[in-house]
C-alpha positions in Angstrom: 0.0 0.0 0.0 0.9 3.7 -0.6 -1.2 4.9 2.1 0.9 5.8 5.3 1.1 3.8 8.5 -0.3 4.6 11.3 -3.3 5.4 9.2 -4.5 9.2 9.4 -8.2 8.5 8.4 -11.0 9.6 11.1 -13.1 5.9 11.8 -16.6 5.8 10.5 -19.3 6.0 12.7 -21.0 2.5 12.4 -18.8 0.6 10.1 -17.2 -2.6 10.9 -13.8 -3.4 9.1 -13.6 -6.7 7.4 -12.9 -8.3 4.3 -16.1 -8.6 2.4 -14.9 -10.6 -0.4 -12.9 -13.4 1.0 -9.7 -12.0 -1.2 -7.8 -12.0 2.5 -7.0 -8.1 1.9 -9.1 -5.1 3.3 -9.0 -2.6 0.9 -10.4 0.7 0.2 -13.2 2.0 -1.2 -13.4 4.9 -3.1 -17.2 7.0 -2.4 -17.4 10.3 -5.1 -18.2 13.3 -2.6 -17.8 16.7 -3.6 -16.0 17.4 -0.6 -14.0 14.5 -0.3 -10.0 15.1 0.2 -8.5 12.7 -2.9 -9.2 12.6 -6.1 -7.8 10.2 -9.2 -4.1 10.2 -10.5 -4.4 11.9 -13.8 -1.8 9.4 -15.0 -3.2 6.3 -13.3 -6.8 6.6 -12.8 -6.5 3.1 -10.2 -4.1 5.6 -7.6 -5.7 8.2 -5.2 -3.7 11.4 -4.6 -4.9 14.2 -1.8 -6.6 17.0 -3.1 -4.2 20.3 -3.0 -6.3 23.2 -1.0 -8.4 25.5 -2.6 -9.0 23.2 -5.5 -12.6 22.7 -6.8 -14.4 22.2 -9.7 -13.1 18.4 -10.0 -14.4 14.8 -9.2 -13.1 14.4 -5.5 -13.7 11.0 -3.5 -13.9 9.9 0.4 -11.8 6.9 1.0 -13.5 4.5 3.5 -11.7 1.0 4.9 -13.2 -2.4 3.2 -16.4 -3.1 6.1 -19.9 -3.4 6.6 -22.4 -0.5 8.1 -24.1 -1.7 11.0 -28.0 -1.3 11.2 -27.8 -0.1 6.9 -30.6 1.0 6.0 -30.1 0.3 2.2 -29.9 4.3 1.5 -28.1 6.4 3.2 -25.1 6.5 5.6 -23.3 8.9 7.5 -19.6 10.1 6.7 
């Protein structure tokens, strides 16, 4: 992984980190959010970089640890 260690992410309310699809690995999904602090490579679409401060006007992305949401209500969930 390219992410550091100790990660620097805030935990999400709710989620429970696990490997969903049996690969043995607990990735990390990528949710578009307007405000979200990374956005794609623009030479490698499959790398995250942070997005530089005062940038807008691009698509940005939350990234959230491989997991289930406890008590999902099929909708919606907090970030």
């Amino acid at each position: 992984s390219t992410r550091p260690y100790p990660y620097t992410e805030e935990p999400v309310d709710g989620l429970t980190i696990e490997d969903i699809d049996g690969d043995g690995r607990i990735l990390t999904m990528r949710v578009p959010d307007p405000h979200g602090g990374y956005k794609q490579h623009p030479a490698d679409p499959r790398l995250m970089v942070a997005r530089e401060p005062g940038e807008f006007g691009g698509e940005y992305y939350r990234l959230i640890p491989e997991g289930f949401i406890k008590q999902h209500d099929g909708l919606t969930f907090k970030v």
